[in-house]
MARFIRO-678430 format. One record per residue: residue number from 1; chain; z, y, x of N, C-alpha, C in turn. Coordinates in nm, 3 decimals. Last residue first. Example, Ala and Ser with C-alpha at 12.3 -4.5 7.8 and 13.67 -1.06 7.14 Angstrom:
2
(atom 2 'A' (0.708 -0.225 1.285) (0.714 -0.106 1.367) (0.787 0.003 1.290)),
(atom 1 'A' (0.780 -0.569 1.319) (0.780 -0.450 1.230) (0.780 -0.330 1.320)),
***
This chain:
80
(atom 80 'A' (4.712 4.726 4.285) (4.826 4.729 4.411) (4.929 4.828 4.331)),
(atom 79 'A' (4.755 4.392 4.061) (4.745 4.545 4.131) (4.803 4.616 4.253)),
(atom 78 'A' (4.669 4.106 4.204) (4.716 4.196 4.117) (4.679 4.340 4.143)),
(atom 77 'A' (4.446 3.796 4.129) (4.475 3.946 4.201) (4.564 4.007 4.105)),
(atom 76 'A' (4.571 3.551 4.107) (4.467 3.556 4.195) (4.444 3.703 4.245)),
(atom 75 'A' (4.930 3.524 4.094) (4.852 3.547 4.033) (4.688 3.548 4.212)),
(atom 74 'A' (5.095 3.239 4.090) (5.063 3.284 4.211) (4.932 3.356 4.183)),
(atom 73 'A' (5.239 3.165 3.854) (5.295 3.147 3.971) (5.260 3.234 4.059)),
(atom 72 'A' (5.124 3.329 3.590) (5.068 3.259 3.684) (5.171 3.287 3.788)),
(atom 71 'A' (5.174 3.376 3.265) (5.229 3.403 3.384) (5.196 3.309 3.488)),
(atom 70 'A' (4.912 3.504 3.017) (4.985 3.408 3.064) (5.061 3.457 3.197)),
(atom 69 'A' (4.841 3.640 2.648) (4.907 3.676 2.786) (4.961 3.487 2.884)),
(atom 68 'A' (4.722 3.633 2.452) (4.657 3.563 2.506) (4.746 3.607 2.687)),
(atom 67 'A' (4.930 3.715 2.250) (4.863 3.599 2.231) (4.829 3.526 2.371)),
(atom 66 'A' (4.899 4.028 2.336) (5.011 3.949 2.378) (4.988 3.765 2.367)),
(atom 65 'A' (4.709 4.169 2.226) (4.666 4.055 2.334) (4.757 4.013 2.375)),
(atom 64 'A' (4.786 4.270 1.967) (4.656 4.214 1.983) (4.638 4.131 2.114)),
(atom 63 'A' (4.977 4.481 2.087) (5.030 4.326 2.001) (4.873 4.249 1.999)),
(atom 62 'A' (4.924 4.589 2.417) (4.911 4.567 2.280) (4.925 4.416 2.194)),
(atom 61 'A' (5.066 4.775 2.612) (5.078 4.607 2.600) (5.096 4.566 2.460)),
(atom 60 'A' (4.892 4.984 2.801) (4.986 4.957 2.664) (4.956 4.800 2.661)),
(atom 59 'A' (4.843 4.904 3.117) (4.866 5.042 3.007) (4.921 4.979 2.970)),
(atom 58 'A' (4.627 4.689 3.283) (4.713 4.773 3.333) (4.707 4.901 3.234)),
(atom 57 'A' (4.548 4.360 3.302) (4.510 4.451 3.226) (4.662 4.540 3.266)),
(atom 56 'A' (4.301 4.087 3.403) (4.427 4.174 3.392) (4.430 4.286 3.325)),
(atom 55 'A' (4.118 3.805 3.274) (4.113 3.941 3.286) (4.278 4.004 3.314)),
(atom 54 'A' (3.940 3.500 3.283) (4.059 3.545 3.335) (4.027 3.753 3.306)),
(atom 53 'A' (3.838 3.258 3.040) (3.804 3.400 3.146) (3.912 3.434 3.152)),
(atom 52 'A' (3.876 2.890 3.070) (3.887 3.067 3.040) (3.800 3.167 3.093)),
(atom 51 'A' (3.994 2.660 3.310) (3.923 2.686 3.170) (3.964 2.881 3.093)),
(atom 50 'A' (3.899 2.626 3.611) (4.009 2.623 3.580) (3.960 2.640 3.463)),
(atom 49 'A' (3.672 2.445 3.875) (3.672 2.560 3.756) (3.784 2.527 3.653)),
(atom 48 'A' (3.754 2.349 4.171) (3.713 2.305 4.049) (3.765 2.399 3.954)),
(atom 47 'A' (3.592 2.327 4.526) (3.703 2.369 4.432) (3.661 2.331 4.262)),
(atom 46 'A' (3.544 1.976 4.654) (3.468 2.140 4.581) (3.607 2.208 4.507)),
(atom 45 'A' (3.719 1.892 4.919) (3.669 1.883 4.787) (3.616 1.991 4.742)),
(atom 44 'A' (3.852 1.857 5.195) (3.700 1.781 5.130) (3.688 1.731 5.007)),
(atom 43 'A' (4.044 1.962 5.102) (3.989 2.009 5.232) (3.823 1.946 5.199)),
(atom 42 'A' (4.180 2.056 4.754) (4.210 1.981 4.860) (4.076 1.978 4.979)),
(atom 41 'A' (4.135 2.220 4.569) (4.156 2.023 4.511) (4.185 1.974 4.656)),
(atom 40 'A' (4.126 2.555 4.477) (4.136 2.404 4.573) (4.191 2.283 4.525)),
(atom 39 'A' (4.019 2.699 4.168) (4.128 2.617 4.217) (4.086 2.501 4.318)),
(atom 38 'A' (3.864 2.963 4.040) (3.836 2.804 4.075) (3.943 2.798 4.184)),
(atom 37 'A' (3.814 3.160 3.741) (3.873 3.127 3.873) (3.870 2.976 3.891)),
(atom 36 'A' (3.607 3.378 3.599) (3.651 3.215 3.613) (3.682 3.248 3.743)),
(atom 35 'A' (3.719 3.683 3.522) (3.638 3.613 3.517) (3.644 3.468 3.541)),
(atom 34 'A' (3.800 3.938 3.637) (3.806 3.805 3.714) (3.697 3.779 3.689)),
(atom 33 'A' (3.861 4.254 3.526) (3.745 4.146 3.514) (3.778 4.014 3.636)),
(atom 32 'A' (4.096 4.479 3.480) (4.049 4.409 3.564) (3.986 4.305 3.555)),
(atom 31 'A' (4.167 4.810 3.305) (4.071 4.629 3.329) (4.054 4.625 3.416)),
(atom 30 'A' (4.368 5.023 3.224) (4.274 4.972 3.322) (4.232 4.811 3.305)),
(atom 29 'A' (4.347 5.127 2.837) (4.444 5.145 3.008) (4.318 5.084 3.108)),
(atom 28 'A' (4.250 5.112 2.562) (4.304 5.248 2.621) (4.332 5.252 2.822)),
(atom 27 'A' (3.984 4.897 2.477) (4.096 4.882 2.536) (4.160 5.037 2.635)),
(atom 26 'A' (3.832 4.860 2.348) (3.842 4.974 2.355) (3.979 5.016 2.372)),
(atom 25 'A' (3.761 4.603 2.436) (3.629 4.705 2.407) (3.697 4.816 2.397)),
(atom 24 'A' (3.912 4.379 2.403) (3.913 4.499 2.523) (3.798 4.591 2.528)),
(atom 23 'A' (3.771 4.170 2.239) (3.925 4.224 2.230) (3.967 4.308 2.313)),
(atom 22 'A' (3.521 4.155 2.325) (3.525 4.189 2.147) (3.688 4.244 2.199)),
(atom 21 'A' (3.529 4.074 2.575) (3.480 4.181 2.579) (3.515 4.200 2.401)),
(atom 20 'A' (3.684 3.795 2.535) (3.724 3.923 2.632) (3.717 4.038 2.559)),
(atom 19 'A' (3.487 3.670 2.385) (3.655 3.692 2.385) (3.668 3.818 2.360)),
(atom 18 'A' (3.299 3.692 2.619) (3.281 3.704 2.497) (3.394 3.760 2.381)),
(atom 17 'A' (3.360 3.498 2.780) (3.401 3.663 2.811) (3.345 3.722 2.695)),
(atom 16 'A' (3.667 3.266 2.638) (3.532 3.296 2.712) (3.553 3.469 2.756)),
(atom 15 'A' (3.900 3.284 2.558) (3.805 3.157 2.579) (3.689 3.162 2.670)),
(atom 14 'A' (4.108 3.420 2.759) (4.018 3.387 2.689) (3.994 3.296 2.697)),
(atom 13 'A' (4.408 3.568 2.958) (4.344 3.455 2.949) (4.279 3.446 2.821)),
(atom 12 'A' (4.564 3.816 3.118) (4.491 3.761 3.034) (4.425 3.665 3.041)),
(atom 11 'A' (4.827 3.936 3.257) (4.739 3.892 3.325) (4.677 3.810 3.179)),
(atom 10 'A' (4.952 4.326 3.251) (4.904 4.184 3.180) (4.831 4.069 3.227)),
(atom 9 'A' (5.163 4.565 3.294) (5.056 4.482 3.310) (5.051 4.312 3.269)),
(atom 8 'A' (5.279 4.828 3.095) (5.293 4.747 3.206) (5.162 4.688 3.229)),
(atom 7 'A' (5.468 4.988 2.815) (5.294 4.967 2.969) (5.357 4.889 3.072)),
(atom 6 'A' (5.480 4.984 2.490) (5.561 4.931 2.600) (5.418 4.945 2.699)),
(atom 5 'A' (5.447 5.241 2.257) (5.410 5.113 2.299) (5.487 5.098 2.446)),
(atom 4 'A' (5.625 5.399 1.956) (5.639 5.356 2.111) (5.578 5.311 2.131)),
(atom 3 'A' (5.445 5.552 1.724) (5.534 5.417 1.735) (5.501 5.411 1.930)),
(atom 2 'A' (5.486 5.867 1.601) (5.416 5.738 1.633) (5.504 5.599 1.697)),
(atom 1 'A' (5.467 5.943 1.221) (5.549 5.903 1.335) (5.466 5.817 1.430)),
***
């Protein structure tokens, strides 16, 4: 029997890309690579590096990366 999976999209968060790449190596749907995102602090400031690798992810919404799923207010990219 096979077992349903649910598709949609994912916005992912790692430790690193290291992570990443061991837990999406053979990943069935689409990747999207970020990577570190950096966040304004304001007009005369450096932006400042948020913690992770960022990756999206567009297919099956495997129990293996649900863990690392987050919901960003105001994602940095989505799909079109």
């Amino acid at each position: 029997m096979i077992e349903d999976l649910t598709y949609g999209d994912l916005y992912l968060k790692f430790a690193d890309e290291a992570e990443a790449t061991s837990l999406l190596e053979d990943y069935p749907g689409a990747v999207d690579v970020i990577g570190i995102i950096y966040q304004s602090t304001g007009e005369d400031t450096p932006p400042v590096e948020l913690d992770g690798w960022h990756v999206n992810t567009r297919g099956p919404m495997l129990e293996s990366l649900l863990p690392y799923a987050v919901h960003p207010a105001h994602p940095v990219r989505v799909w079109a």
